[in-house]
C-alpha positions in Angstrom: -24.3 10.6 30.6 -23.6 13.8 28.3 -20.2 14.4 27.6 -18.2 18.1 27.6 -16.4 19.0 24.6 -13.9 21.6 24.3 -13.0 23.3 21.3 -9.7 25.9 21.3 -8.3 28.4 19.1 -11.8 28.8 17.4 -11.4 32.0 15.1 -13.6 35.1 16.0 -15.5 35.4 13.2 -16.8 32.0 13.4 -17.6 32.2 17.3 -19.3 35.6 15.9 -21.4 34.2 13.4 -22.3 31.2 15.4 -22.9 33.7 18.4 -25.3 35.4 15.6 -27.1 32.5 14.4 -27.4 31.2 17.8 -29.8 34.6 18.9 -31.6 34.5 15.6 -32.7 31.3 16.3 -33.7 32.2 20.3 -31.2 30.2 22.1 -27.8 30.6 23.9 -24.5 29.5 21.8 -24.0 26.0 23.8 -27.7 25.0 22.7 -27.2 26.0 19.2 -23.8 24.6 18.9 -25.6 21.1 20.8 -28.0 21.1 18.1 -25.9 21.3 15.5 -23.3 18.7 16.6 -26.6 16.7 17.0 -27.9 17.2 13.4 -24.1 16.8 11.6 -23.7 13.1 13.8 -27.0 12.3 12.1 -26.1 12.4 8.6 -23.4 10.1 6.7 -19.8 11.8 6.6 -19.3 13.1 2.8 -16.5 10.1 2.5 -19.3 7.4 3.6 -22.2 8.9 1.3 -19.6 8.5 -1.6 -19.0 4.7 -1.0 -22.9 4.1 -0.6 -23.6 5.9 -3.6 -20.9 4.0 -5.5 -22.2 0.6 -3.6 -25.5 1.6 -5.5 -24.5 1.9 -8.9 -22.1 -1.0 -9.2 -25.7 -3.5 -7.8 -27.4 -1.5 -10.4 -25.1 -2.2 -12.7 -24.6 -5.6 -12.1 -28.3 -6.2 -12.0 -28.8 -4.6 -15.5 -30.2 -7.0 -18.2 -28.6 -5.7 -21.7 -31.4 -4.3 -24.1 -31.6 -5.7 -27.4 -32.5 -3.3 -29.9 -35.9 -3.9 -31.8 -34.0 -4.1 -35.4 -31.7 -7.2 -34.1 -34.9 -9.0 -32.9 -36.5 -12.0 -35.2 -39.9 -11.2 -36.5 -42.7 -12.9 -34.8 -44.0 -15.7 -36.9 -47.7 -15.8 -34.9 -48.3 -12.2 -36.4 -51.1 -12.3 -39.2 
């Protein structure tokens, strides 16, 4: 069952300019607010995208095989 969520002591230019965006887009404040608590719970907090990201590049890194340059490689002896 849907939950009820109050939020106090919300400054007025924010309820304004979500009171705005909310009629640009054709729907009441509560639907647009809905909407975007829906989209934000959908996508990783900023402190979890970090650790993935970092997850990432450390197996990347581990999973690296050195290069060796060309110059430090032995001639092939099958070339002629």
């Amino acid at each position: 069952m849907p939950s009820s969520i109050t939020i106090c002591q919300v400054p007025d230019e924010v309820r304004d300019e979500l009171s705005s965006r909310a009629a640009l887009s054709g729907c009441s404040v509560e639907d647009y607010i809905r909407a975007e608590l829906i989209a934000l719970s959908q996508r990783p907090s900023a402190a979890l995208w970090k650790a993935r990201i970092r997850a990432r590049k450390s197996a990347i890194e581990s999973a690296t095989v050195p290069c060796v340059p060309v110059s430090v490689c032995e001639p092939r002896q099958d070339v002629g």
